[in-house]
PDB file as gemmi writes it, atoms N, CA and C in Angstrom:
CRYST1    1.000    1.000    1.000  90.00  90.00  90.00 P 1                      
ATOM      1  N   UNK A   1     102.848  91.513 111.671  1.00  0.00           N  
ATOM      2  CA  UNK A   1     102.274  91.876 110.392  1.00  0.00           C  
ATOM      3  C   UNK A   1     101.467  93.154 110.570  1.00  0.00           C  
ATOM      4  N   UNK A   2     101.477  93.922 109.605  1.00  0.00           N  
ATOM      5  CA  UNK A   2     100.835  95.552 109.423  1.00  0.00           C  
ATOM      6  C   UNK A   2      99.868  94.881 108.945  1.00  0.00           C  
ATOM      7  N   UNK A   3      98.267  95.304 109.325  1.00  0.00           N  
ATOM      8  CA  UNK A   3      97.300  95.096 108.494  1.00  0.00           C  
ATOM      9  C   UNK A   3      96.362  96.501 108.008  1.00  0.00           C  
ATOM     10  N   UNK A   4      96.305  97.807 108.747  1.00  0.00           N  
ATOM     11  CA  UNK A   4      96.041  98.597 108.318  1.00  0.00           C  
ATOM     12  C   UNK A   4      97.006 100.234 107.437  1.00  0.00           C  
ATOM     13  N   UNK A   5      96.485 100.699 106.303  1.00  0.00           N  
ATOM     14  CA  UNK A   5      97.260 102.130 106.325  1.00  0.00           C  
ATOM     15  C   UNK A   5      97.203 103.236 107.086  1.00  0.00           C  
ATOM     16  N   UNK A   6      96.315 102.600 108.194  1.00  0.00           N  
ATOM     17  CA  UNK A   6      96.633 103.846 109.659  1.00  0.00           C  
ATOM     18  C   UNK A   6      97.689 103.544 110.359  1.00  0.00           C  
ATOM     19  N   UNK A   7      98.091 102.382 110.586  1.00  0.00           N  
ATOM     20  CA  UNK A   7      99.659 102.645 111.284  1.00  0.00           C  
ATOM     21  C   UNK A   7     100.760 103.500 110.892  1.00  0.00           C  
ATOM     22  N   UNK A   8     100.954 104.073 112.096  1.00  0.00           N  
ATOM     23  CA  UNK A   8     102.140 105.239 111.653  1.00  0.00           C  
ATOM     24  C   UNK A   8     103.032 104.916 110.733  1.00  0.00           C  
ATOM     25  N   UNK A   9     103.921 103.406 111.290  1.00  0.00           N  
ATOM     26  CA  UNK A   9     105.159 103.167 110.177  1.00  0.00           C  
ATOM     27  C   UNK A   9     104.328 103.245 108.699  1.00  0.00           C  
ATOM     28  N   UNK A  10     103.082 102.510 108.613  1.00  0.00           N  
ATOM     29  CA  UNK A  10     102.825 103.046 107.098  1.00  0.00           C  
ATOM     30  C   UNK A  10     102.663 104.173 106.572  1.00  0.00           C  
ATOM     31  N   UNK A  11     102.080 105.336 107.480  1.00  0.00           N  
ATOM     32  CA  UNK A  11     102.079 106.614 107.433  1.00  0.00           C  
ATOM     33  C   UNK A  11     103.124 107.086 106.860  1.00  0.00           C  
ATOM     34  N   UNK A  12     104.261 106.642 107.695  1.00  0.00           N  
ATOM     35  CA  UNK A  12     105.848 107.524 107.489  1.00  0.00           C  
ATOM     36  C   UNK A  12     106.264 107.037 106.146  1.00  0.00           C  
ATOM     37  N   UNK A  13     105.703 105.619 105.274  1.00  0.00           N  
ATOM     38  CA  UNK A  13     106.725 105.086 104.358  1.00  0.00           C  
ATOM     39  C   UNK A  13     105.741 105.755 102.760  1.00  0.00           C  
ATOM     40  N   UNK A  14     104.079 105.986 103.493  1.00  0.00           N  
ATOM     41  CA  UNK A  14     103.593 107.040 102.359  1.00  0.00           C  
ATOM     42  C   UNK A  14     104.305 108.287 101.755  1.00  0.00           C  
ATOM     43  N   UNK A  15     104.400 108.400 102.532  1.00  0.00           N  
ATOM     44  CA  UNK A  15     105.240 109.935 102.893  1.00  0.00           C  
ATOM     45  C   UNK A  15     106.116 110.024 101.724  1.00  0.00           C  
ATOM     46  N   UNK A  16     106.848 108.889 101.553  1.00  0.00           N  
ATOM     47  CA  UNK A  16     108.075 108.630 101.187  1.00  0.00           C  
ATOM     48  C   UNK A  16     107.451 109.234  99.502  1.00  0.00           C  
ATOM     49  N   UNK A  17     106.313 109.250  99.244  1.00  0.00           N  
ATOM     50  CA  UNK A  17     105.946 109.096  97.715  1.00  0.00           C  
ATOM     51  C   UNK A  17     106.421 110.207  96.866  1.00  0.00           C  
ATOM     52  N   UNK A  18     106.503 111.606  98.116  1.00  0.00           N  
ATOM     53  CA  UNK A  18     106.768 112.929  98.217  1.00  0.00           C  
ATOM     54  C   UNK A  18     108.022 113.320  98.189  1.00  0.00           C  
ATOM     55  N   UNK A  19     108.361 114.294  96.819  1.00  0.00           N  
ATOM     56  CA  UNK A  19     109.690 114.256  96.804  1.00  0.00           C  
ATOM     57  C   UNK A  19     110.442 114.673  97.695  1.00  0.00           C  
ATOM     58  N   UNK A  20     109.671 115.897  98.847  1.00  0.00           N  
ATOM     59  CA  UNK A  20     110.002 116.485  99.566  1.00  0.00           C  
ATOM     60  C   UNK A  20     110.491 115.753 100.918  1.00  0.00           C  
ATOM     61  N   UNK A  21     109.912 114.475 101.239  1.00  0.00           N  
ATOM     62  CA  UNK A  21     109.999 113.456 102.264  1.00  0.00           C  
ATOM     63  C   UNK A  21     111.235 112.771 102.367  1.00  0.00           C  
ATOM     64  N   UNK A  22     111.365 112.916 101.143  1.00  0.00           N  
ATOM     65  CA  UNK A  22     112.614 111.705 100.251  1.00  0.00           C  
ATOM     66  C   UNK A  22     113.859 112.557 100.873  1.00  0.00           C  
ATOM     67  N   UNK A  23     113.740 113.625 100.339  1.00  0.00           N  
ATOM     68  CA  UNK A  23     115.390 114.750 100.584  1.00  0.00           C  
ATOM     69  C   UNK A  23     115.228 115.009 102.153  1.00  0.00           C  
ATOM     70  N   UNK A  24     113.958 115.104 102.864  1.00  0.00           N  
ATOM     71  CA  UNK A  24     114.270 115.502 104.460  1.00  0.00           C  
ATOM     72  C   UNK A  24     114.956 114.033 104.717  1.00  0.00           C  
ATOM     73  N   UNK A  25     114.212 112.910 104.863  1.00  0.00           N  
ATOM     74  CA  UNK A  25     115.010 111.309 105.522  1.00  0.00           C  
ATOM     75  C   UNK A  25     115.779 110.767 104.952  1.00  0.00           C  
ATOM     76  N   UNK A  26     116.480 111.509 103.664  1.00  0.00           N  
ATOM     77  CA  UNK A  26     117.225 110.777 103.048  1.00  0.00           C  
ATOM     78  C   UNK A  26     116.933 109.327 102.906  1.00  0.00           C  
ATOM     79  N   UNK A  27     115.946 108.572 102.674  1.00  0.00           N  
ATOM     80  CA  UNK A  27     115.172 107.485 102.316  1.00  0.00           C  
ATOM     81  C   UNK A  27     114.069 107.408 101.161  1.00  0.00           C  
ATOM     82  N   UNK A  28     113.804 106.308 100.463  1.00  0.00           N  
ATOM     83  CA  UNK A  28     112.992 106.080  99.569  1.00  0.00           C  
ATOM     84  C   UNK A  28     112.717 104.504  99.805  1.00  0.00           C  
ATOM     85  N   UNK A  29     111.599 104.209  98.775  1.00  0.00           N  
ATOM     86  CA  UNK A  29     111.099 102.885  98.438  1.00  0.00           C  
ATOM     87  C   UNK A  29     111.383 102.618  96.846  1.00  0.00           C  
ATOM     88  N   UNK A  30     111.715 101.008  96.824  1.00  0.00           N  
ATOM     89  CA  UNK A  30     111.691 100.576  95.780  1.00  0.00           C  
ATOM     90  C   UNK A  30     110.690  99.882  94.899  1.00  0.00           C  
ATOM     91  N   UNK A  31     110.312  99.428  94.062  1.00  0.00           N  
ATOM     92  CA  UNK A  31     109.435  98.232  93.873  1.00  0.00           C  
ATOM     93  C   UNK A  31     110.030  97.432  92.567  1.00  0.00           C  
ATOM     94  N   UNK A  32     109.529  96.216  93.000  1.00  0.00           N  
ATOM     95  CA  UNK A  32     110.051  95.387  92.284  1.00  0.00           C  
ATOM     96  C   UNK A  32     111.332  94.482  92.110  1.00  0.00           C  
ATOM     97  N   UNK A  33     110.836  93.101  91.768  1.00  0.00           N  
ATOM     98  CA  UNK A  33     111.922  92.304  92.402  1.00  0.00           C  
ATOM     99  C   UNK A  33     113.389  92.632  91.261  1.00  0.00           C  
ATOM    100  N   UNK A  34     113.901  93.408  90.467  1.00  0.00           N  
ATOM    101  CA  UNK A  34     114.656  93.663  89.816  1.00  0.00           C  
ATOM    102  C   UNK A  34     115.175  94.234  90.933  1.00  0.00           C  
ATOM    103  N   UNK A  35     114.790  95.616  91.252  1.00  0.00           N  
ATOM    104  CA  UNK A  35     115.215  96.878  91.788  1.00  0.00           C  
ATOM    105  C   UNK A  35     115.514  96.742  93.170  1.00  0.00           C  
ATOM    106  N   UNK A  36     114.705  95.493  93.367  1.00  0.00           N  
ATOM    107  CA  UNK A  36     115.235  94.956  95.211  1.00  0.00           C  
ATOM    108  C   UNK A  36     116.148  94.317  95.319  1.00  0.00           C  
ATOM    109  N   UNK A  37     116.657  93.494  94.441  1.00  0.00           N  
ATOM    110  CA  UNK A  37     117.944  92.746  93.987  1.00  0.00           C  
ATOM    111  C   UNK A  37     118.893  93.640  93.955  1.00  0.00           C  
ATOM    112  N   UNK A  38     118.792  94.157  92.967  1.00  0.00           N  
ATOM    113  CA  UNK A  38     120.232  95.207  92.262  1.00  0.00           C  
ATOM    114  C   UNK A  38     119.847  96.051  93.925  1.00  0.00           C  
ATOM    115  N   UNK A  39     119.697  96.662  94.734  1.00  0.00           N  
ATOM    116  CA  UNK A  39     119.667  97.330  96.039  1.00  0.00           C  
ATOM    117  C   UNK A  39     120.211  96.731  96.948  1.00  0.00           C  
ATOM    118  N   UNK A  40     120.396  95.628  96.952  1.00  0.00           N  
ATOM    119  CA  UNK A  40     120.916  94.348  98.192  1.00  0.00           C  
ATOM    120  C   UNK A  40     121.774  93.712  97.651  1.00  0.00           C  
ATOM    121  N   UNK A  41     122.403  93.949  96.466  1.00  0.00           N  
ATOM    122  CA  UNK A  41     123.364  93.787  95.946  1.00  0.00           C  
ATOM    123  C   UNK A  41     124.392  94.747  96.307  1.00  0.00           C  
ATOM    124  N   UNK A  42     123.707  96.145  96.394  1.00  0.00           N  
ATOM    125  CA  UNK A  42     124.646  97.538  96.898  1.00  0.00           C  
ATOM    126  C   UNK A  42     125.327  97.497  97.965  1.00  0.00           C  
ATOM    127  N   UNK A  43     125.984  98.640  98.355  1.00  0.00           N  
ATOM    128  CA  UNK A  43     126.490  98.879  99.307  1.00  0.00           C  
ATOM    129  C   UNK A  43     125.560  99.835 100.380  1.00  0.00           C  
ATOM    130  N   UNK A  44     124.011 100.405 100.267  1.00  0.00           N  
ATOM    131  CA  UNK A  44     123.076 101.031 100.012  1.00  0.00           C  
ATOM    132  C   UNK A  44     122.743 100.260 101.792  1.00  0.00           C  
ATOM    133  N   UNK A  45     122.384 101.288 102.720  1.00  0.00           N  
ATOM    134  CA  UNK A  45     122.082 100.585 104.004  1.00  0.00           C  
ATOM    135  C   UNK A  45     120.417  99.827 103.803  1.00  0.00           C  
ATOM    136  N   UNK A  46     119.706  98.635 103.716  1.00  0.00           N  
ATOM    137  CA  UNK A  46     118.610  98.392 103.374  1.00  0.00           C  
ATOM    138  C   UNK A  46     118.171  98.733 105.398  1.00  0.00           C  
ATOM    139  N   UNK A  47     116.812  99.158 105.530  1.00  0.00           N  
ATOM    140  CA  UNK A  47     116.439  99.114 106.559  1.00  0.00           C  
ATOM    141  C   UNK A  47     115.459  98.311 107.064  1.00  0.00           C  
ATOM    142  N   UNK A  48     114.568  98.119 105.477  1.00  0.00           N  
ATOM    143  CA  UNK A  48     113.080  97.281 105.976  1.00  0.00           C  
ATOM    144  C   UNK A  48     113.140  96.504 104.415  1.00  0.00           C  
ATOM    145  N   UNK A  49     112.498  95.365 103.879  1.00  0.00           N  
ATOM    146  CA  UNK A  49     112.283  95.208 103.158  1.00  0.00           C  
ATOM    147  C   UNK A  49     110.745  94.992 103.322  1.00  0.00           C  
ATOM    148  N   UNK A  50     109.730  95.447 102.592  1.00  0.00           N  
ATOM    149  CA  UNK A  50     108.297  94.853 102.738  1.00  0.00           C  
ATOM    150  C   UNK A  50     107.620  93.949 101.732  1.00  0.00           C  
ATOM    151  N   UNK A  51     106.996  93.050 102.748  1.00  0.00           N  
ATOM    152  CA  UNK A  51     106.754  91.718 101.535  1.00  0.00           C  
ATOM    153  C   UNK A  51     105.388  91.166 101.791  1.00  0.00           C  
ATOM    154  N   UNK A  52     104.624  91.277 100.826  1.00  0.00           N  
ATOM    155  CA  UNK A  52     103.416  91.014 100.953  1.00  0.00           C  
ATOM    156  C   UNK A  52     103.217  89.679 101.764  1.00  0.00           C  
ATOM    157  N   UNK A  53     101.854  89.832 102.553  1.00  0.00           N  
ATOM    158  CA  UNK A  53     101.474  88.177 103.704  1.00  0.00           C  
ATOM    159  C   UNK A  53     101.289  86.880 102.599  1.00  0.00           C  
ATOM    160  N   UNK A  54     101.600  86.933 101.612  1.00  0.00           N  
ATOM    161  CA  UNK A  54     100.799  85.904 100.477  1.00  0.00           C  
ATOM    162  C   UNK A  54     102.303  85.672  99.354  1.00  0.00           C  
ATOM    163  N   UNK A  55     102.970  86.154 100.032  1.00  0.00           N  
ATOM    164  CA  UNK A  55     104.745  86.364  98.952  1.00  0.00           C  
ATOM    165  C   UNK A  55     105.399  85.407  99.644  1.00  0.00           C  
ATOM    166  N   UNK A  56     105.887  84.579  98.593  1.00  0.00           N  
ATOM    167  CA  UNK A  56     106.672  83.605  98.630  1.00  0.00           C  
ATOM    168  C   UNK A  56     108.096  84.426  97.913  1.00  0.00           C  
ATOM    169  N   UNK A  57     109.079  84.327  99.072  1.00  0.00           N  
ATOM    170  CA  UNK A  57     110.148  85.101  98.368  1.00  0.00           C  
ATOM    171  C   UNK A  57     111.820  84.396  98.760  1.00  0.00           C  
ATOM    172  N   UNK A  58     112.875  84.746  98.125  1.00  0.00           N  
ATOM    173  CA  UNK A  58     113.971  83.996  98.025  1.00  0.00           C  
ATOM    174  C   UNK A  58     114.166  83.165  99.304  1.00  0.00           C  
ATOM    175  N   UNK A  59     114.799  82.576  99.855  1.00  0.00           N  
ATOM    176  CA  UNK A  59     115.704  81.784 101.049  1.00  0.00           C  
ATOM    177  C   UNK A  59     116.463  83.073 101.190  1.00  0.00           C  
ATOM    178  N   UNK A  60     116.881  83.408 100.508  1.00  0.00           N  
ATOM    179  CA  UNK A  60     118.557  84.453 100.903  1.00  0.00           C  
ATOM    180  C   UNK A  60     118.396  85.863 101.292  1.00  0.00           C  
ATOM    181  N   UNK A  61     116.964  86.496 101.182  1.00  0.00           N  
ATOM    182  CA  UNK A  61     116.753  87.572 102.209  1.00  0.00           C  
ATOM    183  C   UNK A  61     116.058  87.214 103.339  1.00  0.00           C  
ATOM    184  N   UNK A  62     116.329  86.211 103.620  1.00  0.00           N  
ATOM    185  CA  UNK A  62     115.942  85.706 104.985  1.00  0.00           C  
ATOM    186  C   UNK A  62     116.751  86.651 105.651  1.00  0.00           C  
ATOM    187  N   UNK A  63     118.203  87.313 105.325  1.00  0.00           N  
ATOM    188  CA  UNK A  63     118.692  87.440 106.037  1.00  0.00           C  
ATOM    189  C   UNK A  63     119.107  89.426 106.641  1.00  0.00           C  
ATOM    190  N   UNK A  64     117.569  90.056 106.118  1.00  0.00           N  
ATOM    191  CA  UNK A  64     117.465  90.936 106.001  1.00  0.00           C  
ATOM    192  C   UNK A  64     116.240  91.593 106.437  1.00  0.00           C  
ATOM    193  N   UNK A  65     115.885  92.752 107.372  1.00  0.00           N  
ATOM    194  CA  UNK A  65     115.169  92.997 108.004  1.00  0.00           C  
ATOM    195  C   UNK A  65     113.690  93.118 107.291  1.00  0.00           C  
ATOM    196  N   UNK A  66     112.352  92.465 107.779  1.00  0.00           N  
ATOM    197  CA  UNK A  66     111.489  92.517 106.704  1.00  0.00           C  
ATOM    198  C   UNK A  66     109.963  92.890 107.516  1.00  0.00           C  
ATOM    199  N   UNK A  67     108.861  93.546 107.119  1.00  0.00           N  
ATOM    200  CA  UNK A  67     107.894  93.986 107.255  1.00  0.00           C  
ATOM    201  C   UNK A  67     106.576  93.387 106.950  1.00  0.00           C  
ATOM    202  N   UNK A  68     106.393  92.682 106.990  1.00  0.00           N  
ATOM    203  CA  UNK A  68     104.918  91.629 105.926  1.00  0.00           C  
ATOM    204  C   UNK A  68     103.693  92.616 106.686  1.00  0.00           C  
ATOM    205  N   UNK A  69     103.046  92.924 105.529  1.00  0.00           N  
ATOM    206  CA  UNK A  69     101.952  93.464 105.002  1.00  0.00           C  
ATOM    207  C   UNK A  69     101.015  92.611 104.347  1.00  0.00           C  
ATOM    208  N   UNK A  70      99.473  93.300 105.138  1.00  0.00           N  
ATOM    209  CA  UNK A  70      98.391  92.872 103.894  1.00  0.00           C  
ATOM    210  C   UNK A  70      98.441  92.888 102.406  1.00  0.00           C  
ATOM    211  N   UNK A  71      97.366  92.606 101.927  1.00  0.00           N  
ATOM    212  CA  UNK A  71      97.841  92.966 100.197  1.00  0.00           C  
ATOM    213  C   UNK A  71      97.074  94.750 100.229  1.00  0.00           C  
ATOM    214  N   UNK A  72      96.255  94.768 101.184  1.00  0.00           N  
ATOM    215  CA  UNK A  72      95.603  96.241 101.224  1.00  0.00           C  
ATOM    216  C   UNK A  72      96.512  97.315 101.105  1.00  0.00           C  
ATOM    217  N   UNK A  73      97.251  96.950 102.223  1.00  0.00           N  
ATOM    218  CA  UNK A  73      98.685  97.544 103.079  1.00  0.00           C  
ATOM    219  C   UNK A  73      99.477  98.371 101.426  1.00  0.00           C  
ATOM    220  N   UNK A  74     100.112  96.998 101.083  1.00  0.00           N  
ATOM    221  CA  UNK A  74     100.788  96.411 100.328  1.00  0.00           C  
ATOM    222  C   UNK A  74     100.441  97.558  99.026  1.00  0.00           C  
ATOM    223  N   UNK A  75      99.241  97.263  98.340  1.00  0.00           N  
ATOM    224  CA  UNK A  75      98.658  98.288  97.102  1.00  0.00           C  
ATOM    225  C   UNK A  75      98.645  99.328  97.805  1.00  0.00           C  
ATOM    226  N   UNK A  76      98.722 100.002  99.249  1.00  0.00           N  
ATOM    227  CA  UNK A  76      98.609 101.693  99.214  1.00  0.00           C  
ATOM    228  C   UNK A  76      99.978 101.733  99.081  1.00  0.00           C  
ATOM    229  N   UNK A  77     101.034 101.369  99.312  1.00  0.00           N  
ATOM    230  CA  UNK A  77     102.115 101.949  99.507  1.00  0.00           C  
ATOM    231  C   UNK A  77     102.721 101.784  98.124  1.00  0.00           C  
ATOM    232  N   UNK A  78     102.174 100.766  97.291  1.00  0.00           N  
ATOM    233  CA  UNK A  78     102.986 100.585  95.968  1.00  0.00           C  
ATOM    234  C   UNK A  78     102.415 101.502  95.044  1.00  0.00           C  
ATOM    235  N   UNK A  79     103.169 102.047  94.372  1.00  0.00           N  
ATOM    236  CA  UNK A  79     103.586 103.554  93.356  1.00  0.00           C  
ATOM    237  C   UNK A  79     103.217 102.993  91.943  1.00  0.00           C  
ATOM    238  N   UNK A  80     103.543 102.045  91.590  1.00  0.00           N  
ATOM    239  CA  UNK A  80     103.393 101.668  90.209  1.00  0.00           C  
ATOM    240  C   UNK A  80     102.631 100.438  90.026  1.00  0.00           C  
ATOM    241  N   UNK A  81     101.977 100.992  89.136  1.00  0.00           N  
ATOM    242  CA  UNK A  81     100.781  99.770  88.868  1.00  0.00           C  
ATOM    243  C   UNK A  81     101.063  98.482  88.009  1.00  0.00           C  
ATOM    244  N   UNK A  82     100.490  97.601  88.614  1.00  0.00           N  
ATOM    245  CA  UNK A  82     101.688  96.022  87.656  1.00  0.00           C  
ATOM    246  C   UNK A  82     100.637  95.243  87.826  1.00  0.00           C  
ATOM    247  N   UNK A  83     100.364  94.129  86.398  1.00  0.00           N  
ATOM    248  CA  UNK A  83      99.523  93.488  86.758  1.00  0.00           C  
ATOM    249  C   UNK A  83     100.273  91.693  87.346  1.00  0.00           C  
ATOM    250  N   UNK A  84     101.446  92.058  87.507  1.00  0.00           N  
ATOM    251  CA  UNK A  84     102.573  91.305  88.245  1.00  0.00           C  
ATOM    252  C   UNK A  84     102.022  91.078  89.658  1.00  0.00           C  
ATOM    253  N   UNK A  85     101.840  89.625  90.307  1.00  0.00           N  
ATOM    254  CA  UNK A  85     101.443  89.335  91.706  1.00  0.00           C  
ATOM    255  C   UNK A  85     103.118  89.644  92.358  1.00  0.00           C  
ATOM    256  N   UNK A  86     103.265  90.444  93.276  1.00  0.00           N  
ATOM    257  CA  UNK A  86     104.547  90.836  93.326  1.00  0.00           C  
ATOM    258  C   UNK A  86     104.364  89.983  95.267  1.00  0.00           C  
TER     259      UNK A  86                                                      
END                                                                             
């Protein structure tokens, strides 16, 4: 589990917020359980999924590489504000 936004991997996935980050790694982040669905539904390589320490989430991405984060963690890296416990 990541518990601070000083770890590098969180560093690198801030990054991501930047459009400029996006076109060098050819990578982005999603949010939201719509947009994580319809993505793992794709043909789209998933690399990490990140899931909050307090998220109760499907049986069936068990079967997919995953990251658990604080909720600290968790709110720096998320882009859009929801009053959704995600």
């Amino acid at each position: 589990m990541i518990t601070s936004t000083k770890n590098d991997t969180i560093k690198q996935w801030m990054k991501l917020h930047k459009k400029k980050y996006r076109e060098q790694t050819d990578q982005f982040l999603l949010e939201g359980d719509h947009l994580v669905e319809e993505a793992l539904g794709s043909d789209w390589d998933i690399e990490q999924l990140i899931v909050r320490e307090d998220r109760q989430y499907e049986a069936w991405i068990a079967n997919y590489p995953k990251t658990v984060v604080t909720d600290q963690v968790f709110k720096a890296l998320a882009d859009t504000p929801s009053h959704k416990v995600l």
